[in-house]
PAMI-162000 format. One record per residue (C-alpha): y, z, x. Coordinates in steps of 0.05 Angstrom, whole numbers, padded with zeros to 5 digits, always signed. Example, Ala and Ser with C-alpha at 12.3 -4.5 7.8 and 13.67 -1.06 7.14 Angstrom:
<rs>
-00090+00156+00246/-00021+00143+00273/
</rs>
This chain:
<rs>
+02245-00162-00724/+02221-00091-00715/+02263-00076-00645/+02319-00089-00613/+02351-00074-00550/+02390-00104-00485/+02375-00134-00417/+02421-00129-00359/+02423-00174-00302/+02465-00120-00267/+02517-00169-00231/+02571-00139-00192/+02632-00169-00160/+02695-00155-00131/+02731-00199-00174/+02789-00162-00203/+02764-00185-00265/+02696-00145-00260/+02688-00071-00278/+02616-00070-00231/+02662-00077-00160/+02591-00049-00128/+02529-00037-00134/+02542+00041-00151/+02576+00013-00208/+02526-00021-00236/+02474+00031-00216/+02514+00089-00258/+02541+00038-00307/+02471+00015-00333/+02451+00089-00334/+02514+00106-00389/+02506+00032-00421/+02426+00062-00440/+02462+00123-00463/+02507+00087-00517/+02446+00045-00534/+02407+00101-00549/+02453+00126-00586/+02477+00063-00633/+02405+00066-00653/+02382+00007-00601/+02310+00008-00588/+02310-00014-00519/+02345-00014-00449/+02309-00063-00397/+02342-00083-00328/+02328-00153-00290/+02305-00144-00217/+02335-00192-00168/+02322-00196-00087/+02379-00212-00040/+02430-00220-00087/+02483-00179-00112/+02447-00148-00181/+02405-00093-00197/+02337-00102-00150/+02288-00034-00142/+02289-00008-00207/+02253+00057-00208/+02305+00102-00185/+02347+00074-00239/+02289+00077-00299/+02270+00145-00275/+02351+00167-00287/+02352+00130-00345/+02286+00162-00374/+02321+00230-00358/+02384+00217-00387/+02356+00193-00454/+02306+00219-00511/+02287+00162-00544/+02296+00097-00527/+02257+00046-00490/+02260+00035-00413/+02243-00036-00379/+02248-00088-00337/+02255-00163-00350/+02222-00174-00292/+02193-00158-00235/+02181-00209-00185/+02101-00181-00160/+02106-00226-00099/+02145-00174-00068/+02106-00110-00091/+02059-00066-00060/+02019-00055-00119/+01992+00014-00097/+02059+00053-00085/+02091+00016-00149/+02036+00051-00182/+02057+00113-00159/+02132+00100-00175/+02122+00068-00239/+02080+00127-00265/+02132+00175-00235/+02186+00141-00279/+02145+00138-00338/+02128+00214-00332/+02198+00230-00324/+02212+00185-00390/+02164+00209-00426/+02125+00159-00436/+02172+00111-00458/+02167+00052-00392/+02161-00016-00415/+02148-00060-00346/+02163-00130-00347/+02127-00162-00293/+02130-00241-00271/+02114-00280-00209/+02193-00281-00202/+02244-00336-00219/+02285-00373-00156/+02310-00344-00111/+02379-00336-00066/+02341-00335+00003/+02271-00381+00023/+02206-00343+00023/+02246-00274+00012/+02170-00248-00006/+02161-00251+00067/+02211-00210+00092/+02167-00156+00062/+02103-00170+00090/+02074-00213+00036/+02040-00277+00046/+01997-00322+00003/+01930-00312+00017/+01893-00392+00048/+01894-00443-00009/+01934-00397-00054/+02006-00405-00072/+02062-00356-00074/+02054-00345-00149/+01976-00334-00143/+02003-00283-00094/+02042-00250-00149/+01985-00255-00198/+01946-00228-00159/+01989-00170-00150/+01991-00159-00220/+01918-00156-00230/+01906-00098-00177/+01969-00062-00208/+01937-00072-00271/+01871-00035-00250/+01913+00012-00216/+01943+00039-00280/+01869+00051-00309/+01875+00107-00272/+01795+00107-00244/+01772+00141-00178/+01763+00087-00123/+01784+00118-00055/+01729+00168-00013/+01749+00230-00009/+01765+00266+00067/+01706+00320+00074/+01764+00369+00101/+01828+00355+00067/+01883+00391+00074/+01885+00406+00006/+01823+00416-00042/+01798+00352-00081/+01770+00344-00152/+01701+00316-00146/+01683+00240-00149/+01731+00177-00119/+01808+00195-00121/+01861+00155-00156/+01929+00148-00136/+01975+00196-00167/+02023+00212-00212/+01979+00172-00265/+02010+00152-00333/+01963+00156-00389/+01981+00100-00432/+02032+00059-00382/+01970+00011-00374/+01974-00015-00446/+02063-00017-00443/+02061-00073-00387/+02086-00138-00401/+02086-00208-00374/+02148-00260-00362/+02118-00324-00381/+02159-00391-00376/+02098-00438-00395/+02040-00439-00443/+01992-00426-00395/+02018-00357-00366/+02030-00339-00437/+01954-00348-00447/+01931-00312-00389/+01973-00263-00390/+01941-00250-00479/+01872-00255-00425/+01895-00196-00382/+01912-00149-00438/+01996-00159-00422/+02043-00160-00479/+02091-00220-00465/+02172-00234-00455/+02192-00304-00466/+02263-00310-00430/+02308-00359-00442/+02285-00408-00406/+02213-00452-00404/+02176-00505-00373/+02188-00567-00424/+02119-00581-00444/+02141-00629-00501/+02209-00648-00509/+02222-00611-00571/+02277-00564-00578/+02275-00490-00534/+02266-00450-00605/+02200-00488-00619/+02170-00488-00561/+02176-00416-00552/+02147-00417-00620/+02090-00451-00605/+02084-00406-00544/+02073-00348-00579/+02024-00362-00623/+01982-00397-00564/+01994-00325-00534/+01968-00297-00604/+01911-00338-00602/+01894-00323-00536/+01892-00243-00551/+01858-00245-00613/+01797-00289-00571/+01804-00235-00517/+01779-00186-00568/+01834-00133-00552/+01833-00070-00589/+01911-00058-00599/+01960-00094-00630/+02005-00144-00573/+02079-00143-00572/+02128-00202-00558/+02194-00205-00541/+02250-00256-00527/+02322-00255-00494/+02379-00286-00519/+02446-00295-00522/+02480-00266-00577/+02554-00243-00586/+02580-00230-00663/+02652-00250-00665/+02690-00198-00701/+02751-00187-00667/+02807-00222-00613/+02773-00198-00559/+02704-00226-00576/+02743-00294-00597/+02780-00300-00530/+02715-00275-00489/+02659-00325-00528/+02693-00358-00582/+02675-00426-00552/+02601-00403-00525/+02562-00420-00588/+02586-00489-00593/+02529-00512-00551/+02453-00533-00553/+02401-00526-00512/+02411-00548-00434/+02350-00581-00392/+02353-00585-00321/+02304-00575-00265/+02279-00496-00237/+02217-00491-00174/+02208-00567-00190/+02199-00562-00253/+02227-00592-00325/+02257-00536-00350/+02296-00529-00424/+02350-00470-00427/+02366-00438-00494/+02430-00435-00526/+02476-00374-00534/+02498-00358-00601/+02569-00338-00616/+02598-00338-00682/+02623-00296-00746/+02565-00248-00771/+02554-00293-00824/+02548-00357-00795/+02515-00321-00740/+02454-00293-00784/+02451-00371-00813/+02428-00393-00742/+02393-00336-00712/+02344-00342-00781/+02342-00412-00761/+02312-00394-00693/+02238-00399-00702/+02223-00354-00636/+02263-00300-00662/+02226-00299-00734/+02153-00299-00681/+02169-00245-00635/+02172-00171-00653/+02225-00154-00601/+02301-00179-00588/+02329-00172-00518/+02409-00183-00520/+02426-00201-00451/+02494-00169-00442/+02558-00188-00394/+02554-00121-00359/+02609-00147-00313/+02645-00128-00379/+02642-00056-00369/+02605-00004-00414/+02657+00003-00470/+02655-00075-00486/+02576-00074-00479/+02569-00018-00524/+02611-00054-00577/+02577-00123-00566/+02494-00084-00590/+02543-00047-00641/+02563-00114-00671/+02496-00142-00669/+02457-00072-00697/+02515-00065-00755/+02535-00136-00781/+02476-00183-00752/+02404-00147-00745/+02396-00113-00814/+02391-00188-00850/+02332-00212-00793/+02291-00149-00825/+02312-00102-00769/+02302-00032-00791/
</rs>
């Protein structure tokens, strides 16, 4: 396991229970949570994007801050739904963040998960093309994005612009140098997973997938990756690919933890049915370091992937966050080969 880092949904409530009682909450909240990261030694700070409901949804503005509030540490998403993206000015916003970072954007992108309202892609002007469905839509997206990001000339220049042009097609701008190759894909069945190895994408397997054979979530996922692996070394790429999964993962070490999780790792995986599909949902972990490094080495996605996302309770507040990557980094991650 060479990285690890967390993934926010970004919920907020006004439960009296919740320390995110709005969405500025969350907004500044995340910002310091990527802040402790950073400096526990985490690798990675990614944010979910969710439409119509009450969680984090455009995430630029918040990548941007968190790329300016932090040196080292990676910025993401986990992911964002491309049926509802212009892929021309999230171009320009995503190589505005990633400028501002440093270099250091990590953009999950997916054709989107369910969602709270029906057809909410249409509500910003997007429609599947005849014959196509919604997620071709968000493919599709992805693949102009994608050339996008190469940063090539493709627009005629104005013979009297207002301001003087370099010579040859224009590209949209800022451009990123590099973003093109940190671009990811959210793939929840085998055959995404291999087109997105096609399209040059490194991959996040969530924690959830289309049951394609009845075995357990861990081996499937697996078996995912390495199709994915497959698929990329046929493709002929010239860089190395990058994998990640998400789980859930709390290291019981004191009352708190106990009283919060203690019973959350007493489960298996969970099937049940997502877009009309057979999906199979992972299991959270929750145990005593020890018995908690005995499963997670169990866990044959973890030992494929290069990259663990911790999926955090950030309806928790910062303080508890911080402590719940602090548990993981100091008692759990050095014995999967992290560092």
């Amino acid at each position: 396991m060479k990285k690890i880092g967390f993934l926010s949904f970004g919920h907020w409530s006004s439960s009296a229970q919740s320390a995110t009682r709005s969405a500025g909450d969350v907004l500044l909240q995340s910002i310091d949570l990527a802040v402790a990261a950073e400096q526990l030694g985490a690798d990675g700070a990614y944010f979910r994007v969710h439409h119509f409901a009450q969680q984090l949804a455009s995430p630029f503005p918040l990548l941007a801050a968190v790329g300016a509030k932090t040196s080292r540490i990676e910025v993401g998403t986990g992911v964002i739904d491309m049926r509802y993206e212009n892929p021309f000015y999230m171009a320009e916003d995503a190589g505005s963040a990633d400028l501002i970072g440093g270099g250091r954007l990590q953009l999950g992108l997916s054709r989107g998960s369910p969602e709270q309202v029906i057809d909410g892609w249409r509500h910003f002007g997007y429609m599947p093309a005849e014959g196509q469905s919604d997620a071709d839509m968000g493919r599709r997206h992805a693949e102009v994005f994608l050339e996008l990001l190469k940063g090539e000339g493709f627009a005629r220049p104005n013979p009297r612009p207002m301001f003087p042009n370099p010579p040859g097609l224009l590209r949209l701008e800022p451009h990123s140098p590099g973003l093109r190759d940190r671009i990811w894909w959210g793939s929840g069945a085998n055959a995404t997973a291999i087109w997105a190895a096609q399209m040059g994408m490194n991959l996040q397997s969530s924690t959830l997938k289309a049951d394609e054979s009845g075995e357990p979530f861990h081996v499937q996922q697996a078996k995912q990756i390495r199709l994915y692996r497959d698929a990329w070394a046929t493709a002929g790429h010239q860089r190395q690919s990058r994998v990640s999964v998400s789980r859930s993962i709390f290291a019981i070490t004191n009352d708190l933890d106990r009283a919060y999780f203690g019973r959350d790792g007493e489960g298996g995986d969970q099937v049940g049915i997502i877009d009309n599909m057979r999906a199979v949902f992972g299991r959270s972990y929750a145990a005593e370091p020890d018995r908690l490094i005995e499963q997670l080495r169990g866990d044959e996605a973890i030992a494929e992937a290069d990259t663990l996302l911790l999926t955090v309770p950030n309806q928790l507040g910062v303080d508890y966050n911080a402590h719940v990557i602090e548990s993981i980094l100091t008692h759990v991650a050095p014995a999967l080969g992290w560092r």
